[in-house]
C-alpha positions as CSV (number, residue, x, y, z in Angstrom):
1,X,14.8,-6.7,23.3
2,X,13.4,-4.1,21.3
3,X,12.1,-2.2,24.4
4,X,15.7,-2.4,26.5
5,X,17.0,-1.1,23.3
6,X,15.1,2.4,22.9
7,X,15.2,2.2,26.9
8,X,18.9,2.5,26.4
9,X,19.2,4.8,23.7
10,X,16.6,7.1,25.6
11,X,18.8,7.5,28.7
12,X,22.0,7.9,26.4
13,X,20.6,10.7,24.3
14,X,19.5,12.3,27.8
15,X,23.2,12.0,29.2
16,X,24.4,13.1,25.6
17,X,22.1,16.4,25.8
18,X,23.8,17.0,29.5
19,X,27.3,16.5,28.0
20,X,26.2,18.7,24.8
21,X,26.2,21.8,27.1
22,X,29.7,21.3,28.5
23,X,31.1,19.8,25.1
24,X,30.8,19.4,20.7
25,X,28.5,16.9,21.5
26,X,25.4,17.9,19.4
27,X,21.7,16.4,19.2
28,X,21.3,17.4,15.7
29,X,20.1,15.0,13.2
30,X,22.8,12.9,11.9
31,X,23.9,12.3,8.7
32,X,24.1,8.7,8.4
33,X,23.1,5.8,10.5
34,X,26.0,4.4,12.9
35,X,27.3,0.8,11.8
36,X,25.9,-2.6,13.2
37,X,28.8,-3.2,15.4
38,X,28.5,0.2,16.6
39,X,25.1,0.2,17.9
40,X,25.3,-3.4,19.4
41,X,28.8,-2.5,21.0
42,X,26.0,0.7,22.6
43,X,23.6,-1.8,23.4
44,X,26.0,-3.7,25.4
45,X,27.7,-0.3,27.1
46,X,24.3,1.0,28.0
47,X,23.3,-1.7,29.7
48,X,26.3,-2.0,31.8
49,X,25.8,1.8,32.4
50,X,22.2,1.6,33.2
51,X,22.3,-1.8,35.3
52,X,25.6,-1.4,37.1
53,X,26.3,2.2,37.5
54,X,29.6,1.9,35.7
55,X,31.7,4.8,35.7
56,X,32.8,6.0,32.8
57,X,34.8,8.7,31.2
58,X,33.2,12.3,29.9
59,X,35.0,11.1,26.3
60,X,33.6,7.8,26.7
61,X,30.2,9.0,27.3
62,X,30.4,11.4,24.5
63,X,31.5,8.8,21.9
64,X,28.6,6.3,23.2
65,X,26.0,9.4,23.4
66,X,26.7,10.6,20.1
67,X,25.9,7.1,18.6
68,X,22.8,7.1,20.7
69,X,21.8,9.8,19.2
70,X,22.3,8.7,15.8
71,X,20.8,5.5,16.5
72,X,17.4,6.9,17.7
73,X,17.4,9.4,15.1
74,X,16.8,6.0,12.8
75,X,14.5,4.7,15.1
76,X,12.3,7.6,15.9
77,X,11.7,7.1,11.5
78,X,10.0,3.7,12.6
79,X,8.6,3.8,15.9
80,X,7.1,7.4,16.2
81,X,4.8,8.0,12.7
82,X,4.7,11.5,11.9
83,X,1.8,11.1,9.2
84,X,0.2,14.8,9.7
85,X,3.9,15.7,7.9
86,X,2.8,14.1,4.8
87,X,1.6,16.5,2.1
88,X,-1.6,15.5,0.6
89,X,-4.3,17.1,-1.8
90,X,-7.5,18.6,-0.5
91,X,-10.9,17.8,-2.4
92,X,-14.7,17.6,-1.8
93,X,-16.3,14.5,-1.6
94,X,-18.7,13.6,-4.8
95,X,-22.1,14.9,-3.5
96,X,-25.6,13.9,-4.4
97,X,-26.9,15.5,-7.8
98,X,-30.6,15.7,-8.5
99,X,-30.9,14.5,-12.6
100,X,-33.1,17.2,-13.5
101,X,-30.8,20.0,-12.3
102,X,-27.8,18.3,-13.1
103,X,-28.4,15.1,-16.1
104,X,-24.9,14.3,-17.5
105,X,-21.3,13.5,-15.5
106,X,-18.4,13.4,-17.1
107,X,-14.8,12.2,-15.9
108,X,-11.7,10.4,-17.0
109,X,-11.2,7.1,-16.1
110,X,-8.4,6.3,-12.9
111,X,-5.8,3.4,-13.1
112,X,-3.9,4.9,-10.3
113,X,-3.2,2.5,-7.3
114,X,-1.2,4.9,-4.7
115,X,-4.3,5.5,-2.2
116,X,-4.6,1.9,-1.2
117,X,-1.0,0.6,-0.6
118,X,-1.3,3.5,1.6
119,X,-3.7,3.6,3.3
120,X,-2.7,0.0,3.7
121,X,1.0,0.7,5.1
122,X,-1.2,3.1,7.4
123,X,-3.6,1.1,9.2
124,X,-0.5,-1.5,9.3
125,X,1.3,0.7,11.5
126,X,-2.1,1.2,13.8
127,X,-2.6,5.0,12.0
128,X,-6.3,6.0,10.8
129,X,-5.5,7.5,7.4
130,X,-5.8,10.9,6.8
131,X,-9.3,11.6,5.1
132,X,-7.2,13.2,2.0
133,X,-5.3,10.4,1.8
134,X,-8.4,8.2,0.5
135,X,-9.0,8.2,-2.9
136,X,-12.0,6.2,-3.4
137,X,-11.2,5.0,-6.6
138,X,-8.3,4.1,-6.3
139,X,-8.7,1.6,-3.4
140,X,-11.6,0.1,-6.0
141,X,-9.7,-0.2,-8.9
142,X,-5.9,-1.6,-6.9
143,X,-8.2,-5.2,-7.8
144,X,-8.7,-6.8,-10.7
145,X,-12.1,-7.8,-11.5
146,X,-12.8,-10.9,-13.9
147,X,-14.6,-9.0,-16.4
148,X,-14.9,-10.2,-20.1
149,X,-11.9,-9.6,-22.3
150,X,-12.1,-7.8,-25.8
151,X,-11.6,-10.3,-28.3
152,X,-8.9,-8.3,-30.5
153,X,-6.5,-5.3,-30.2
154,X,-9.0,-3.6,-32.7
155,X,-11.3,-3.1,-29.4
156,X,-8.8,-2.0,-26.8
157,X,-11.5,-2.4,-24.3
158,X,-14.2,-4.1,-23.5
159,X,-17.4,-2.3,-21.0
160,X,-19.7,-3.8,-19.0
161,X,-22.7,-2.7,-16.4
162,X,-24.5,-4.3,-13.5
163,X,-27.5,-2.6,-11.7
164,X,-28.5,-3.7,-8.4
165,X,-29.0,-2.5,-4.7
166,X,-26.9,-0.5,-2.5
167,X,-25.4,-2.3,0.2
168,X,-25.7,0.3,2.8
169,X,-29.1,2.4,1.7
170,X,-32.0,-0.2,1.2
171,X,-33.8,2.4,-1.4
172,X,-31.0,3.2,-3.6
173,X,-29.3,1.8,-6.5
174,X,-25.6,0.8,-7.5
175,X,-25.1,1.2,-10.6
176,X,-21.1,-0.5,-11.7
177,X,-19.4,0.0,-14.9
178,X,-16.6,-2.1,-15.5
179,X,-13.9,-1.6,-18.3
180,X,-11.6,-4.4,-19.1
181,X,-8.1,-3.9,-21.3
182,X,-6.6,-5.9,-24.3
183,X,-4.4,-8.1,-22.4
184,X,-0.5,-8.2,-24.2
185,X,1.8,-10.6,-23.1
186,X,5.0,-9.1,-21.2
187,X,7.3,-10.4,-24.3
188,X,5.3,-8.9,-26.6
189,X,5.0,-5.5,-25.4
190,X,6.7,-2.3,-27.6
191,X,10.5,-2.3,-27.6
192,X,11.6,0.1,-24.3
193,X,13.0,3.0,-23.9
194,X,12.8,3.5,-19.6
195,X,14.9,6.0,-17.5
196,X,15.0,5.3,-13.5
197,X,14.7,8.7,-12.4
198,X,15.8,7.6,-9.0
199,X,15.6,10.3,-5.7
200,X,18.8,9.6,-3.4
201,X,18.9,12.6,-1.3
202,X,19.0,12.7,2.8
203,X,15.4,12.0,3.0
204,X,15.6,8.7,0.8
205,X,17.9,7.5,3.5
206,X,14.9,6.4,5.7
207,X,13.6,2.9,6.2
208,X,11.3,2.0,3.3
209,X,12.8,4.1,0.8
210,X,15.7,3.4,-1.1
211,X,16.4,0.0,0.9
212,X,13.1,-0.8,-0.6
213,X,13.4,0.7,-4.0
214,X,16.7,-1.1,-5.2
215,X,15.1,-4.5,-5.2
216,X,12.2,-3.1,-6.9
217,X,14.1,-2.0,-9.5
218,X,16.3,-5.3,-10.4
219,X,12.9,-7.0,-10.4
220,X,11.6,-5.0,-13.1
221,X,15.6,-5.1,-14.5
222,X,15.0,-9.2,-14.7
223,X,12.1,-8.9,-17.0
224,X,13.4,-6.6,-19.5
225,X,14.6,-7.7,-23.1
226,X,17.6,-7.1,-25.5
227,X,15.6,-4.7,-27.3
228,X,14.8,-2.3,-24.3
229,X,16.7,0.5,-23.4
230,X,18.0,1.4,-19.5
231,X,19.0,4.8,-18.5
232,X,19.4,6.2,-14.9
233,X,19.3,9.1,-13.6
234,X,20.2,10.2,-10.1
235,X,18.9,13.5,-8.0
236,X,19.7,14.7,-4.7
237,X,21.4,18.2,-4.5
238,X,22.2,18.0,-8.0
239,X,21.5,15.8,-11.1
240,X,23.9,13.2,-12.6
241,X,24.0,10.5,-15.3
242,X,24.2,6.7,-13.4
243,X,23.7,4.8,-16.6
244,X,23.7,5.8,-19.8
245,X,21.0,4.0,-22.3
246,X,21.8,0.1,-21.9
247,X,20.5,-2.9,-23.5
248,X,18.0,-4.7,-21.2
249,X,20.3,-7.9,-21.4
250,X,23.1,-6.3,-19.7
251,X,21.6,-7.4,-16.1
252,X,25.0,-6.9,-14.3
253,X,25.3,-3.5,-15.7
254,X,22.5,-2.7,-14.7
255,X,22.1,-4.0,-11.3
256,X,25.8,-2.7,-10.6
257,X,24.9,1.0,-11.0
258,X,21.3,0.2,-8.9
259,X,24.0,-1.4,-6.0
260,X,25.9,1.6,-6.1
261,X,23.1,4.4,-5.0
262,X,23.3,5.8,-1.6
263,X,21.2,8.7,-0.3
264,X,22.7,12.2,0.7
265,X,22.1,16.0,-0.1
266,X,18.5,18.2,-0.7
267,X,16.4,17.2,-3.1
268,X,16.7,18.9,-6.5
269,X,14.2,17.1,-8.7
270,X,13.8,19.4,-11.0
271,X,17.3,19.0,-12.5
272,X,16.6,15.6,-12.1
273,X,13.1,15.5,-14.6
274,X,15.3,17.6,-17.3
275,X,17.7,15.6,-17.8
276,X,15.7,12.2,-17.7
277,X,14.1,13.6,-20.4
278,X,17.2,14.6,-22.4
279,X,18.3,10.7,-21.8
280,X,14.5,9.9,-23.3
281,X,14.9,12.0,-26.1
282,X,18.3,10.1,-27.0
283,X,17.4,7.0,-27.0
284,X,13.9,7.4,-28.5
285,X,12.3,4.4,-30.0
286,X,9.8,5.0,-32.7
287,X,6.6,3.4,-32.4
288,X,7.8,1.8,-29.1
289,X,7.4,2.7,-25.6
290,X,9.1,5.6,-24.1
291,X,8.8,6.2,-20.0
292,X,10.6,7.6,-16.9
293,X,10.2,6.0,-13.9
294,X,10.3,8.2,-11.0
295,X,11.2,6.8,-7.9
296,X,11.0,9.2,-4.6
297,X,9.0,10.3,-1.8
298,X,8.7,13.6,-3.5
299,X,10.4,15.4,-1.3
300,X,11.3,18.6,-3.8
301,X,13.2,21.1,-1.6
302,X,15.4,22.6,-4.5
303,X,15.5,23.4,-8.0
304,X,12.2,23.6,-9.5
305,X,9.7,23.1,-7.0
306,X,6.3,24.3,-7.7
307,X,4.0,22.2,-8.8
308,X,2.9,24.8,-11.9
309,X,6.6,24.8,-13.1
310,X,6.8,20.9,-13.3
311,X,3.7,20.2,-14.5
312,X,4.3,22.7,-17.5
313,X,7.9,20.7,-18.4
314,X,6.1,16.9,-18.2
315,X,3.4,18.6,-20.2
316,X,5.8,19.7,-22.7
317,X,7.7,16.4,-23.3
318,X,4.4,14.0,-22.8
319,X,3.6,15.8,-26.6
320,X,6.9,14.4,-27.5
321,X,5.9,10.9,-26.7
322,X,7.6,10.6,-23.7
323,X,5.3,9.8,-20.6
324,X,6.0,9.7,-16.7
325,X,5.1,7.2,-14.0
326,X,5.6,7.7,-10.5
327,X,6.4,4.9,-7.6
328,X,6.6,6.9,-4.2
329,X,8.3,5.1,-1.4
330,X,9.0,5.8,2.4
331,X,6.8,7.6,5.5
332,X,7.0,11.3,7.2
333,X,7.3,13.0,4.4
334,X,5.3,11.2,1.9
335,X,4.3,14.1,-0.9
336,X,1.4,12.2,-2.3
337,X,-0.4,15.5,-3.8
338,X,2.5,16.3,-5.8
339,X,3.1,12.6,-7.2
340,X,-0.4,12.5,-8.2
341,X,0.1,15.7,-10.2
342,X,3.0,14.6,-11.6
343,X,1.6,11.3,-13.0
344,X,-1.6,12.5,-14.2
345,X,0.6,15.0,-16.4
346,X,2.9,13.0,-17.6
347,X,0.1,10.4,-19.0
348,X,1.4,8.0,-16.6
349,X,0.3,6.4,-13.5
350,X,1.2,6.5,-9.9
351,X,1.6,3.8,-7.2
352,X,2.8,3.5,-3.7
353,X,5.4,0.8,-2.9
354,X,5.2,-0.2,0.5
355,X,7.1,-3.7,0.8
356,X,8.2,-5.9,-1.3
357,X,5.5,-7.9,-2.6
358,X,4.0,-4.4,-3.4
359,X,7.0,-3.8,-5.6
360,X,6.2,-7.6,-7.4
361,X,3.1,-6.6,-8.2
362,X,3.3,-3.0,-9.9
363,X,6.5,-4.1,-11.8
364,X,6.4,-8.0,-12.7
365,X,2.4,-9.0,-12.0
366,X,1.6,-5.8,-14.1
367,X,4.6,-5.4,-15.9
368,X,2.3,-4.8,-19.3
369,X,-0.6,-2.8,-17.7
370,X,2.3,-0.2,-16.3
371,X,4.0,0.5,-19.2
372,X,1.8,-0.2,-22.4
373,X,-1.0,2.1,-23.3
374,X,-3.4,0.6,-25.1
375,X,-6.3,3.5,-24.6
376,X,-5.6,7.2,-24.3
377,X,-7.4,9.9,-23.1
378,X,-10.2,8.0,-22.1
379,X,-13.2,9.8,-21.0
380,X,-16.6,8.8,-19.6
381,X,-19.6,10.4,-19.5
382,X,-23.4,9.1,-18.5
383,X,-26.7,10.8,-19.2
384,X,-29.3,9.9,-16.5
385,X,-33.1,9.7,-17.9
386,X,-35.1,12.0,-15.3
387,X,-38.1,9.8,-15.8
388,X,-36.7,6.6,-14.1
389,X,-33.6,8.3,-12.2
390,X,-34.1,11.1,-9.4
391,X,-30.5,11.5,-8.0
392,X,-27.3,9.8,-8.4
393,X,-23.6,10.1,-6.8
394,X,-20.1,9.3,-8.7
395,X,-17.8,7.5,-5.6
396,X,-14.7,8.9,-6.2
397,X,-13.0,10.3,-8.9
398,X,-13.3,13.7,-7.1
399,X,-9.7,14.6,-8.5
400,X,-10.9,13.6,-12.2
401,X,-13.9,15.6,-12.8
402,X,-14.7,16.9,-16.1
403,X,-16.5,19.6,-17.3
404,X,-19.8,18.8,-19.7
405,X,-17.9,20.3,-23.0
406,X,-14.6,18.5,-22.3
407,X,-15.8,15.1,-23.2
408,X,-15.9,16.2,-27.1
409,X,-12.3,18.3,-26.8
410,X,-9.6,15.9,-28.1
411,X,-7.3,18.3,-26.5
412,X,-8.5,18.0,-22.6
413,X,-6.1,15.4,-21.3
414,X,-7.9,12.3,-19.5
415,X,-6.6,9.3,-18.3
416,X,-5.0,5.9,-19.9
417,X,-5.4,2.3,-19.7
418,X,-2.7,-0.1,-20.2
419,X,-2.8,-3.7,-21.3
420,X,-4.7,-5.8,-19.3
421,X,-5.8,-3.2,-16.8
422,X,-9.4,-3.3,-15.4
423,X,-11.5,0.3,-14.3
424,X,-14.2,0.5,-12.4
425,X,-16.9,2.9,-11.6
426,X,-19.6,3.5,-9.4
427,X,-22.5,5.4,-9.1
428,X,-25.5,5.3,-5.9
429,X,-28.2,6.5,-7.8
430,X,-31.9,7.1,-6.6
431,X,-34.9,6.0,-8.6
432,X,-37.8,8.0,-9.7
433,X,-40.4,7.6,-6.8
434,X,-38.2,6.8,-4.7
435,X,-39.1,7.3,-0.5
436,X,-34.8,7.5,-0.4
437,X,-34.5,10.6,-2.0
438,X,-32.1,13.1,0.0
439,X,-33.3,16.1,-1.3
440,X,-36.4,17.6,-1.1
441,X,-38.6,19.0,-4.4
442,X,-39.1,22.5,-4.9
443,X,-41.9,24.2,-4.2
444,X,-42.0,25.9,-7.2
445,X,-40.8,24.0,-9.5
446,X,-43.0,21.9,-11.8
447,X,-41.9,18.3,-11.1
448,X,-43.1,16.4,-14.2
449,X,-41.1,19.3,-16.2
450,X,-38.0,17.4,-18.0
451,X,-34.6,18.9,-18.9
452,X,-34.3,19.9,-22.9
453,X,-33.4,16.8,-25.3
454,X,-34.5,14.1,-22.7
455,X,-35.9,10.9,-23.9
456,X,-39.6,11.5,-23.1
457,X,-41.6,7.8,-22.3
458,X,-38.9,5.6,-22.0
459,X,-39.9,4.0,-18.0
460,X,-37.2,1.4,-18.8
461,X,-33.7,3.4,-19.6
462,X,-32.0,4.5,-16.7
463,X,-29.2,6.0,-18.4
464,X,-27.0,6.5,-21.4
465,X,-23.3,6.1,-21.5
466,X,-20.9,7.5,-24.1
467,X,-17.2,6.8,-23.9
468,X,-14.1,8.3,-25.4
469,X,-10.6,7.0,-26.2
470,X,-8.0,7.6,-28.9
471,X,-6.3,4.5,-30.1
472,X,-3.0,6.9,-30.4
473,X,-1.8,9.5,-28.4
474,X,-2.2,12.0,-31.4
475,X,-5.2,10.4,-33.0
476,X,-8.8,11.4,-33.4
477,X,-10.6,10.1,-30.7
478,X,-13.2,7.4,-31.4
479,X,-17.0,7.7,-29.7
480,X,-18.5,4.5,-28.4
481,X,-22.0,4.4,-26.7
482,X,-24.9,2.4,-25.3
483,X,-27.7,2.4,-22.8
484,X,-28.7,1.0,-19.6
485,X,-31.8,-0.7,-18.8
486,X,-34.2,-1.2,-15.5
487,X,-35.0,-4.8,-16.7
488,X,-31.4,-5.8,-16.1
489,X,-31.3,-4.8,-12.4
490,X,-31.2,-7.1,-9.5
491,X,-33.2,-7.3,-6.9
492,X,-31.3,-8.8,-4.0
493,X,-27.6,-8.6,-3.5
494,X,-26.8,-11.9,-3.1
495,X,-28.1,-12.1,-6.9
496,X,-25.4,-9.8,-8.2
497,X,-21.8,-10.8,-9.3
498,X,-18.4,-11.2,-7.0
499,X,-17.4,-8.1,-9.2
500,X,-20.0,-6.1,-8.2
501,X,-20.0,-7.1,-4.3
502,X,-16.2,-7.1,-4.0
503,X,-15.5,-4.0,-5.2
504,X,-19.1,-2.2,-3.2
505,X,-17.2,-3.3,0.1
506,X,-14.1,-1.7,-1.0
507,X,-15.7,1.1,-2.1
508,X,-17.9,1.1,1.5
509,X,-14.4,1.0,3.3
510,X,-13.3,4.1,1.8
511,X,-16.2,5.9,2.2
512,X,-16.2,4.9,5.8
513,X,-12.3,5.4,6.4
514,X,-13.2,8.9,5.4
515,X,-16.3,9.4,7.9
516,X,-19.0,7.7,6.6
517,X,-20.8,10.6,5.1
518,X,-23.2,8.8,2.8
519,X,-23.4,5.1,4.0
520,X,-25.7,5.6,6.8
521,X,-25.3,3.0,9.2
522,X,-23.4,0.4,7.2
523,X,-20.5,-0.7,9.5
524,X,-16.9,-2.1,9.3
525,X,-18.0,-5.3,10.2
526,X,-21.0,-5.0,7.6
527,X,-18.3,-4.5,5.1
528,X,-16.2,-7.3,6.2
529,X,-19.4,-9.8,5.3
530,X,-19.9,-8.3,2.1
531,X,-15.8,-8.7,1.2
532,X,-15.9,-12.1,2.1
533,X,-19.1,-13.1,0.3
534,X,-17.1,-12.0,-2.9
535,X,-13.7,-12.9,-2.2
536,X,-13.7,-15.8,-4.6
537,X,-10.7,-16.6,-6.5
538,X,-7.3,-15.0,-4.8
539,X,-4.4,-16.2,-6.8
540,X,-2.0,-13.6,-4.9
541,X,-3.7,-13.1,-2.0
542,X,-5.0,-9.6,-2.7
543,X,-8.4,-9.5,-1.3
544,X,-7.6,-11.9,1.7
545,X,-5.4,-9.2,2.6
546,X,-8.5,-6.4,2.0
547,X,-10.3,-8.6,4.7
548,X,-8.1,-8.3,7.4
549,X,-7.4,-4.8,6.8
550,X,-10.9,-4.3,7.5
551,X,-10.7,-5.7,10.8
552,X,-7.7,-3.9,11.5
553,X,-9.2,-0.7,10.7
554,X,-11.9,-1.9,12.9
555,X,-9.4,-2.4,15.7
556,X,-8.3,1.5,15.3
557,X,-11.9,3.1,14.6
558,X,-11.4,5.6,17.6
559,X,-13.0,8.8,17.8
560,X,-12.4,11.1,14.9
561,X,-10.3,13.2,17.4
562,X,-8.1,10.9,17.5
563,X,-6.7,10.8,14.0
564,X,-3.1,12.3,13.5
């Protein structure tokens, strides 16, 4: 059915771009999406036109082409994927790092989500991701890993480490650091001040955006208290006031103002950020929590729209207390580089919502972890010894690099952790000795020579890691440290924890969705044994959904060429 449809909605546009020249008939994109009854009333015409040769009127045929056209303008959104429209940000891939040239990496810690849902919606549509797309991290960290909880809010985190082998380099190392938050129940949370800073202009229009975003919203509406605040806050070619601050028992409200959106206009979103933040600032609560959401497909066309100019305002009003998290929706014109700038800015975090059960999990499952802070500003940084560790590469976190001195400046921003959220990191590291070393010595250079400071002797630390975090936003940040030890590796793979397997094959399929660079010959399918080994306990279904993504992927691994 679906075939006989776009069949006849190809030869109508055709017979509408033939009338066109002789009439107002016009093949331009249309504003708004003909009714049901219209476009099965052109179902039925076509088919009589295209099976019997009906004649038909030149007014007749203009009315039924012009709905045609409207029609497939809709369709062409779903069928025909135009991902090389979508803005995304450029960076180099982590390389190797030889410990006596380079000892210490810093970076701030990544709870952002975005990259896999996706790269997910992606590969579910039979599209190899763009290679900027993947954020290595990010795909890692959209799991929770059962690492051990901190036993009070007086530790907001709790850190673990696990050494073992790589999965797809048999001489080098993984070493994974896991970070686990202070988990807060969702009635127990701050008091809330939230604005929906919600994008309905043309673009929002399209399948997957605002059809998609509505429900979202009344699911996060159904878990909110008396105490919380509502605002929103429409933008499209200008900026206007839905819903003034509401109590979060007023559901109706509330969902009445949702049910009323509609998309139309250019996209002015920075009228829209201004005055979500004026609606902030009013109905500030001390002490509690105070966020926009912003809801688009950051499509910014009007207003303010460089990236400079919008970062410098969220900057501003972060200071205030006021943060920013970003849910982008919708396909085409998907501006994922901006919406990552926006929410690592605005001390927020950023996630993609492509369906439904997408939206469940952002703004019920992890209701607390998305809009409690329990860590700010939370900065890692690891000191390899050069006696027992030759090389080593960060996976990801590319777009989170620090600089050496930035670890110790209270005032260079980092990222957060909310209640209950889990990090991970991962380094491949190289031992001392090592026949896998990738680069070669000097032949100059004096190889038993050791940087200044290092820990001379010591044949059993590998490495020493410091962390950062301030308990407050405008608190002094508080120092926490610890080694790492050889004794503690493992030997064989199968030896290590789920945690540590599960999130090496997600970390593999990244690397491999971007080409591979540094696993060698590890395959998809290599991958896919490694997931399910570690699989374990799925209460949502998360991970079983990882696996087959990995054979779908494996289904599209054409040529590089071939990516769009």
């Amino acid at each position: 059915m679906q075939k006989k449809r776009i069949t006849a909605y190809l030869a109508l546009l055709l017979l509408a771009g033939c009338i066109g020249k002789n009439s107002s008939t016009t093949t331009e994109p249309p504003s708004e999406l003909p009714s049901a009854a219209s476009q099965k009333a052109l179902i039925l015409n076509a088919e009589e036109i295209l099976v019997t040769g009906k004649r038909v009127s030149t007014s007749q045929l203009s009315r039924i082409a012009d709905t045609a056209n409207r029609s497939l303008h809709h369709l062409s959104e779903v069928y025909f994927l135009k991902p090389s429209q979508e803005n995304y940000q450029y960076f180099k891939e982590n390389g190797i790092k030889l410990v006596s040239e380079y000892p210490v990496s810093t970076f701030s810690i990544d709870v952002d989500t975005a990259a896999y849902s996706n790269v997910r919606r992606l590969l579910n549509q039979g599209v190899l991701p763009n290679e900027k797309a993947i954020r290595v991290e990010e795909m890692v960290n959209y799991f929770s890993y059962n690492y051990p909880a901190p036993e009070n809010e007086a530790e907001p985190f709790s850190v673990v480490t696990e050494l073992g082998p790589s999965p797809w380099h048999n001489e080098r190392k993984l070493l994974h650091i896991g970070l686990k938050g202070y988990t807060v129940d969702a009635n127990a949370i701050p008091d809330s001040n939230l604005v929906f800073l919600i994008d309905v202009s043309g673009s929002m229009r399209s399948p997957g955006k605002l059809e998609l975003l509505v429900p979202a919203l009344k699911m996060l509406t159904d878990k909110l208290r008396n105490q919380d605040s509502i605002s929103i806050v429409v933008y499209a070619g200008a900026a206007g006031t839905v819903l003034e601050p509401t109590s979060g028992a007023d559901t109706y409200k509330i969902y009445a103002a949702l049910d009323q959106l509609a998309g139309g206009g250019s996209t002015n979103g920075g009228a829209g950020i201004k005055l979500a933040y004026s609606l902030a600032r009013q109905a500030y609560i001390k002490g509690g929590i105070n966020r926009i959401i912003l809801t688009t497909d950051g499509d910014f066309n009007v207003g303010i729209t460089d990236e400079q100019s919008l970062k410098s305002l969220i900057k501003k009003e972060r200071q205030n207390g006021i943060s920013l998290t970003v849910l982008g929706f919708g396909r085409g014109n998907y501006n994922d580089a901006l919406m990552q700038q926006l929410a690592q800015t605005g001390n927020g975090n950023a996630a993609y919502i492509d369906n439904i059960n997408e939206a469940r999990k952002v703004l019920v499952e992890e209701l607390s972890s998305t809009l409690h802070t329990i860590a700010n500003d939370v900065k890692i940084q690891i000191e390899f010894n050069p006696e027992t560790v030759s090389e080593y590469r960060l996976i990801g976190y590319e777009t989170r690099h620090l600089e050496r001195e930035d670890f110790n400046n209270d005032k260079v921003d980092a990222g957060d952790i909310g209640a209950g959220h889990t990090v991970t990191a991962l380094y491949e590291i190289t031992l001392a000795g090592s026949s896998g070393a990738a680069i070669n010595p000097l032949r100059y250079q004096i190889s038993t020579r050791l940087p200044q400071g290092s820990v001379t002797g010591n044949l059993n630390e590998l490495a020493f890691i410091k962390l950062r975090y301030k308990p407050k936003p405008d608190a002094e940040s508080i120092l926490t440290s610890f080694p790492v030890n050889l004794d503690d590796m493992h030997r064989k793979i199968g030896s290590t924890s789920k945690n540590y397997r599960f999130s090496a094959a997600v970390a593999a399929f990244g690397q491999i969705l971007k080409g591979g660079m540094y696993t060698d010959n590890f395959t998809l399918q290599d991958t896919l044994t490694l997931a399910q080994s570690a699989k374990g306990r799925d209460e949502y279904g998360y991970r079983g959904e990882f696996i087959n993504l990995i054979r779908t992927a494996n289904l599209l691994n054409f040529p590089q060429v071939s990516r769009r």
